[in-house]
C-alpha positions in Angstrom: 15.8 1.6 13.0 13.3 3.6 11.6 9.9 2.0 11.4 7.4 3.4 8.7 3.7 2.6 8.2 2.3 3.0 5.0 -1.7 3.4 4.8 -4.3 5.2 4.9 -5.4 7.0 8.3 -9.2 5.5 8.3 -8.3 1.9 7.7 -8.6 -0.7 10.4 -5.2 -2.8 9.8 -3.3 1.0 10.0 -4.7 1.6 13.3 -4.2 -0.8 14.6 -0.5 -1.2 13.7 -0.2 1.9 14.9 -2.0 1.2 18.1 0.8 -1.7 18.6 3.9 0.7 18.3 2.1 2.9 20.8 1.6 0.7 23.0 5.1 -0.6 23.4 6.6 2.9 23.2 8.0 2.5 19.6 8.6 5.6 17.7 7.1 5.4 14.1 6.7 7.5 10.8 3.2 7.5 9.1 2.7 8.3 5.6 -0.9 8.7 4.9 -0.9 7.0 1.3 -4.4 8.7 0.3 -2.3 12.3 1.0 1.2 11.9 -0.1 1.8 8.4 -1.8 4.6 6.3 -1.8 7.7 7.2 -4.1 9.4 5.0 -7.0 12.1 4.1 -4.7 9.8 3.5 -1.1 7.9 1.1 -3.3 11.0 -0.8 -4.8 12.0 -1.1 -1.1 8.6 -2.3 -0.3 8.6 -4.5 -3.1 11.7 -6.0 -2.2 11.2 -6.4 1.3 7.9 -8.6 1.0 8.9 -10.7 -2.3 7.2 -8.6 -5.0 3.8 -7.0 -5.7 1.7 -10.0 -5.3 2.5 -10.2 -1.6 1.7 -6.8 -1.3 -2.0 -6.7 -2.5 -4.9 -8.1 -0.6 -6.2 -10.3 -4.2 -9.9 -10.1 -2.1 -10.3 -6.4 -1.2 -12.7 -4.6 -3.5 -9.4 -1.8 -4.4 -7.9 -5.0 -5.8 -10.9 -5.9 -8.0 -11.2 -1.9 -9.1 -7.5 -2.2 -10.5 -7.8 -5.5 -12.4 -11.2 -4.1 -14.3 -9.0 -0.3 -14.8 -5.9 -2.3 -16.0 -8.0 -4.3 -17.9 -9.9 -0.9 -19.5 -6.6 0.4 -20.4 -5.2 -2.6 -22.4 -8.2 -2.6 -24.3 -7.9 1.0 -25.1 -4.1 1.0 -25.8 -4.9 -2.3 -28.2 -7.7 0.4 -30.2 -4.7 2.7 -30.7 
């Protein structure tokens, strides 16, 4: 099985996931999503594995708030067009 964690290498929850596989000797990938991203087909995986893209976003974190005001911003100027 390979295990893969996908964050960013400052954040608290990604350390200490990765703290946890350490810790009971558990070999792991991670892929520093603020370096390389995630591909189409990683996040369809990802997607699938946790029951679709609401799951998958912390609704409270300030990134979460930035992307509802950005997607909002870009309907607006799409609906100028």
């Amino acid at each position: 099985m390979n295990i893969q964690i996908f964050g960013k290498n400052k954040c608290f929850d990604t350390k200490k996931a990765q703290r946890w596989f350490k810790e009971r000797g558990i070999k792991f990938q991670m892929i520093d999503l603020a370096q390389k991203g995630m591909s189409k087909g990683e996040l369809d995986s990802v997607l699938k594995a946790v029951g679709g893209l609401d799951n998958l976003l912390d609704q409270k974190s300030k990134s979460y708030a930035s992307l509802a005001y950005l997607a909002c911003i870009c309907c607006l100027i799409n609906y100028v067009r």
